[in-house]
C-alpha positions as CSV (number, residue, x, y, z in Angstrom):
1,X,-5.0,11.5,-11.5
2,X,-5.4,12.3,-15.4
3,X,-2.2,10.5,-15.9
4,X,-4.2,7.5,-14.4
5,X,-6.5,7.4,-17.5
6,X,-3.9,7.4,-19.7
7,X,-2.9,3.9,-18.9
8,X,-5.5,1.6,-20.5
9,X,-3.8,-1.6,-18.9
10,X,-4.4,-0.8,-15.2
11,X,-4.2,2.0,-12.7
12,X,-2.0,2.7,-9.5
13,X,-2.7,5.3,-6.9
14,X,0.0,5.4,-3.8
15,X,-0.9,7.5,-1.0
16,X,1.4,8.2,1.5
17,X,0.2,11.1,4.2
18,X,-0.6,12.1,7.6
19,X,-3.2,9.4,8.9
20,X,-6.5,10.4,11.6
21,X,-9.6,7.9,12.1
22,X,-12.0,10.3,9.8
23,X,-9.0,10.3,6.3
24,X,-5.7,11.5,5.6
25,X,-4.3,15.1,5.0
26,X,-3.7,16.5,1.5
27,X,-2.2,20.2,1.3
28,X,-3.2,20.5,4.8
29,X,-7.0,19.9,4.0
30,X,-8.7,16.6,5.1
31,X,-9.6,13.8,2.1
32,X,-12.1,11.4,3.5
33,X,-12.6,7.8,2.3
34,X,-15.4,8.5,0.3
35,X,-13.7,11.1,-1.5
36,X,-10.8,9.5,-2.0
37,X,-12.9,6.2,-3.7
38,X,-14.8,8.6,-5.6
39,X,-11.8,10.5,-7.2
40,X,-10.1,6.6,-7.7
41,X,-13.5,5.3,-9.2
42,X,-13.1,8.3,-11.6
43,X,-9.8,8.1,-12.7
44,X,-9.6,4.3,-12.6
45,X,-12.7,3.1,-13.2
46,X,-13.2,-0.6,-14.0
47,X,-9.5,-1.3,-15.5
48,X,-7.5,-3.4,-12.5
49,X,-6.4,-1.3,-10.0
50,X,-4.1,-1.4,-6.7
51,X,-4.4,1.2,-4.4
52,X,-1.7,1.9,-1.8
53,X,-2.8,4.2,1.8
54,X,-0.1,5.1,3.5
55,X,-0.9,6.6,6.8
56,X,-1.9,6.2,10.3
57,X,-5.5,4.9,10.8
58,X,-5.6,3.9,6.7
59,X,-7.6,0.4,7.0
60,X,-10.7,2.7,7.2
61,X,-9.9,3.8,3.4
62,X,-10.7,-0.4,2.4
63,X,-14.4,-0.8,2.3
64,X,-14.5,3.0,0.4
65,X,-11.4,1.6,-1.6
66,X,-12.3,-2.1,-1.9
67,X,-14.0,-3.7,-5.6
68,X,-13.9,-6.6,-7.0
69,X,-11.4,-5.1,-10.1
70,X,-8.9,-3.8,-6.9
71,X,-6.2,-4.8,-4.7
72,X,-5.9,-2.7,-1.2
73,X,-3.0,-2.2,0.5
74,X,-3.1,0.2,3.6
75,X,-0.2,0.6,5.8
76,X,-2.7,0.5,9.2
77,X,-5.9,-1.1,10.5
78,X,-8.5,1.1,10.9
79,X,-7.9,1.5,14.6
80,X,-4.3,1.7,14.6
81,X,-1.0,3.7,14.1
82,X,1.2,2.9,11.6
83,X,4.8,3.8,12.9
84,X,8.1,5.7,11.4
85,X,7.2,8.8,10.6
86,X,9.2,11.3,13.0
87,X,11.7,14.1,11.3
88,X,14.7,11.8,11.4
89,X,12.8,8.8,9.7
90,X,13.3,8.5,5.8
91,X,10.6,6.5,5.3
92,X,8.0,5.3,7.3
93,X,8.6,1.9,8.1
94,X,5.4,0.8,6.1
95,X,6.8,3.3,3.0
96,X,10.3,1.6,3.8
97,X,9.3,-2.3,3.9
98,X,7.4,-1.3,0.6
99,X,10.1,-0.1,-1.6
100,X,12.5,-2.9,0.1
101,X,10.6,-5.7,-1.1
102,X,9.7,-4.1,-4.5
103,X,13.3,-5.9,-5.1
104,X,12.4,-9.2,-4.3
105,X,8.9,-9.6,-5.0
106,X,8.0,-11.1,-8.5
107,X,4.0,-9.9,-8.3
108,X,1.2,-7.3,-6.1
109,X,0.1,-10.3,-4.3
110,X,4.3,-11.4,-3.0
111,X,4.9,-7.6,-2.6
112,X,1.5,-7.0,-0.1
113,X,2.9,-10.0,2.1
114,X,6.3,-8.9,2.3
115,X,5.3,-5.5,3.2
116,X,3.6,-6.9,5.6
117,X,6.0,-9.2,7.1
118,X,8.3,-6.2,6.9
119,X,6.5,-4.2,9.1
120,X,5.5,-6.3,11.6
121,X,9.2,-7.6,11.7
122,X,10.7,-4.1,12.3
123,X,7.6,-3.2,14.7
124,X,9.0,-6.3,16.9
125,X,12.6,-5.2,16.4
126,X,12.0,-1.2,17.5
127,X,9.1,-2.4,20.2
128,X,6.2,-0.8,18.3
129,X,3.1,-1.5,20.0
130,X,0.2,-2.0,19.3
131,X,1.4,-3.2,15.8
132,X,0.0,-1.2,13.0
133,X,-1.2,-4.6,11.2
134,X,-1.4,-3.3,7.7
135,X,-4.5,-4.9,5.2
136,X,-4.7,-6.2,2.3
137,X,-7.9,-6.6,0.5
138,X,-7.9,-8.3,-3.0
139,X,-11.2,-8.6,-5.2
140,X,-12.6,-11.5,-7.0
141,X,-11.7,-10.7,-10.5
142,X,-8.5,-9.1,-9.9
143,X,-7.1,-12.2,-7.6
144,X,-6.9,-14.6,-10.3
145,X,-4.9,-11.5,-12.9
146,X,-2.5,-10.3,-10.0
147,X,-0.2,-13.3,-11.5
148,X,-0.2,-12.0,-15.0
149,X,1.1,-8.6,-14.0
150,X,4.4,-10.1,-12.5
151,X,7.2,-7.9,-12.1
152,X,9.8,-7.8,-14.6
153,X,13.3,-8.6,-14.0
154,X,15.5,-5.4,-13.2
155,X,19.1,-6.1,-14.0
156,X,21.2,-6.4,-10.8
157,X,17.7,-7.1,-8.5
158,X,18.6,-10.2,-6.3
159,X,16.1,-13.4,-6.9
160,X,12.6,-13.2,-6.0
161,X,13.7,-15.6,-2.8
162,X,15.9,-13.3,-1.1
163,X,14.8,-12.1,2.3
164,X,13.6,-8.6,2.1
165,X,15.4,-6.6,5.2
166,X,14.7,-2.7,6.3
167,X,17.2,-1.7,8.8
168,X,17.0,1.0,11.5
């Protein structure tokens, strides 16, 4: 997280673990939501923020995660599984539908909704059930700046309008 305070524009924290109802694993050891919001309140701070939870169970990490300088993005409600992550799995399918529509989107805001799409697309495709319903939470002052930190154009990344697709 030092590295986080070395960007004075913003700050992004990805989390991708093991998921329970009480946090997600880190070197084997438990991180609850509280200590995971204070370690991203101390390395963030005030500047915008999105923070990414991958992991089964992650929507409890929102209200500990949630301000109005942040955007949320977990891969789970807080009562569900999120789905993808056995030995032959790359990617879990929220981790997958993430870095797919990284290509496409053009902002936070477009990327959170086609994650989101993503998943719940290739959770009716594979049969996943109950579906994993990932949140998004996005705070009052950040929501009107998610715009102004658009995406810049990659050479060779198709248009913002093509249809982000994970296959399995």
């Amino acid at each position: 997280m030092a590295l986080a305070k070395q960007a004075p524009e913003g700050c992004l924290v990805y989390f991708t673990s093991h998921g329970s109802p009480d946090g997600v694993m880190v070197d084997d050891e438990p991180w609850d939501p509280g200590a995971v919001g204070q370690m991203v309140d101390a390395a963030c701070g005030s500047r915008p923020t999105v923070v990414v939870v991958s992991a089964c169970f992650s929507g409890i990490f929102v209200p500990a995660l949630e301000g109005p300088n942040r955007m949320v993005l977990t891969a789970a409600r807080p009562d569900r599984t999120s789905f993808g992550c056995g030995q032959a799995d790359r990617y879990t399918y929220f981790d997958g539908c993430f870095l797919e529509s990284m290509a496409h989107a053009h902002d936070f805001t477009a990327l959170a909704v086609a994650t989101k799409a993503c998943v719940a697309k290739l959770e009716r495709q594979t049969h996943a059930s109950p579906p994993s319903e990932p949140q998004i939470s996005i705070g009052p002052q950040l929501r009107p700046m998610l715009p102004l930190y658009a995406f810049q154009p990659q050479p060779g990344r198709p248009p913002a309008s093509a249809k982000a697709t994970v296959s399995r």
